[in-house]
Steps between C-alpha positions, in 0.01 A plus 500: 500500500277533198305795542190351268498185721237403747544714835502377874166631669756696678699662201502826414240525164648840321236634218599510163446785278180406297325449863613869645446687153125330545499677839627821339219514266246379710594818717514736210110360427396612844695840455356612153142339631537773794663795241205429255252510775642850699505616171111395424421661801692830479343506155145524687533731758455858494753575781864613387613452921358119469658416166859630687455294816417211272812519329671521796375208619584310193814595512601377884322181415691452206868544712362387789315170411832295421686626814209428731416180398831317434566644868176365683455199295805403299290552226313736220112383355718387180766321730216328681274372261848362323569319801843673521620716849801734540759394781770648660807322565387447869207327388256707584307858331729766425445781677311791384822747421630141281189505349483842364900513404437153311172674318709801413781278342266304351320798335848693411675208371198371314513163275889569537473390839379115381805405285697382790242228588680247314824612623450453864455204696116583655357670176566799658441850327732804602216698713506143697819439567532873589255468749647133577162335391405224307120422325393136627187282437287601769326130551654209294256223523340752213753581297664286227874471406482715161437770773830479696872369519677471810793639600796465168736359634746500171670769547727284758782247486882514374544620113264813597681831405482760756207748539734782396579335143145389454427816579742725257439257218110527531546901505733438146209318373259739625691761339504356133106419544413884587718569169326239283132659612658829409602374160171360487318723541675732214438271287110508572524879433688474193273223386160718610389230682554737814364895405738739578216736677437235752881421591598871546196662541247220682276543226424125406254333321333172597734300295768723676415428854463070338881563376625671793321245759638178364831645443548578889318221559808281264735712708412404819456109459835553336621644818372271737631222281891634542397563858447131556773356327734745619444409860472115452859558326352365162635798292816516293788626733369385826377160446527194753767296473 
């Protein structure tokens, strides 16, 4: 099955990155909209006891407001108004201990956590399929298919190398990648692209933090790149027959 081909009303639609990382920052607007405005009104009160329970408040909102609402409704503000829904692998809302362990692995593992998207068969992150999730369009009469692919399903059929010699070969590849940002990266400091004071010492200018973002940012497309050709046994030493 192609998974960019047109889906059966009753096919599985799994969200591609571009439409969750929407959701992401569509939630990170509401969260620095409600840090800016706690902080606006701490700013104008005269009460030291107020300004604390504020901040508390902030706080359990901010851990709690993922959690709650994937657990109730499948879904956060950002998740909603992208037309996207977390589901278990029952088909239903995770419950609300799932929802907080996949918000902690999602918070721990950070963007790390994405680059196995294209290396799974449901565009599945590792905080889902720790939590045995996946991230669905929630109604598809509205959503289009640059949005979605269904479920892959090339990682089957005879020629396939097994999932342990997929699996050692992408870590090889892995491996040399981490040592190619390494030696990258030395050569930015020797070059003084990247100071010295902000690799060692976090003290970075603003073409510092420029440098150092789009070299992770290289890194990880890198990454996720080996990831997916690893898995659908396009790399050198576990190909398909």
């Amino acid at each position: 099955m192609n998974p960019n081909a047109p889906a059966a009303p009753d096919v599985p639609r799994y969200a591609r990155f571009s439409r969750r990382l929407k959701a992401i920052l569509l939630d990170w607007m509401l969260a620095m909209a409600l840090i800016f405005g706690a902080l606006a009104v701490a700013a104008n009160v005269e009460s030291n006891a107020l300004a604390r329970v504020l901040g508390v408040g902030v706080v359990l909102i901010l851990l709690l407001y993922e959690p709650l609402l994937v657990w109730w409704g499948g879904a956060t503000l950002g998740h909603y108004w992208t037309n996207l829904r977390v589901v278990a692998d029952d088909g239903g809302n995770l419950s609300f201990a799932r929802a907080l362990g996949r918000f902690a692995l999602k918070s721990l593992l950070g963007w790390y956590s994405f680059l196995s998207m294209a290396a799974t068969r449901r565009n599945q992150t590792v905080h889902d399929l720790l939590t045995r999730s996946t991230v669905q369009i929630r109604d598809p009469a509205k959503a289009t298919p640059s949005q979605f692919i269904t479920e892959r399903r090339e990682f089957d059929g005879a020629g396939t190398p097994s999932r342990l010699r997929r699996a050692a070969v992408t870590v090889a590849y892995l491996g040399v990648c981490f040592v190619l940002y390494v030696i990258a990266l030395d050569l930015l400091l020797r070059a003084g692209i990247l100071s010295r004071a902000c690799f060692y010492s976090s003290m970075c200018t603003g073409g510092d933090r420029i440098v150092d973002a789009v070299a992770g940012i290289v890194f990880l497309v890198v990454l996720a790149f080996v990831l997916a050709l690893g898995w659908r046994g396009q790399l050198l030493g576990a190909r398909k027959a």
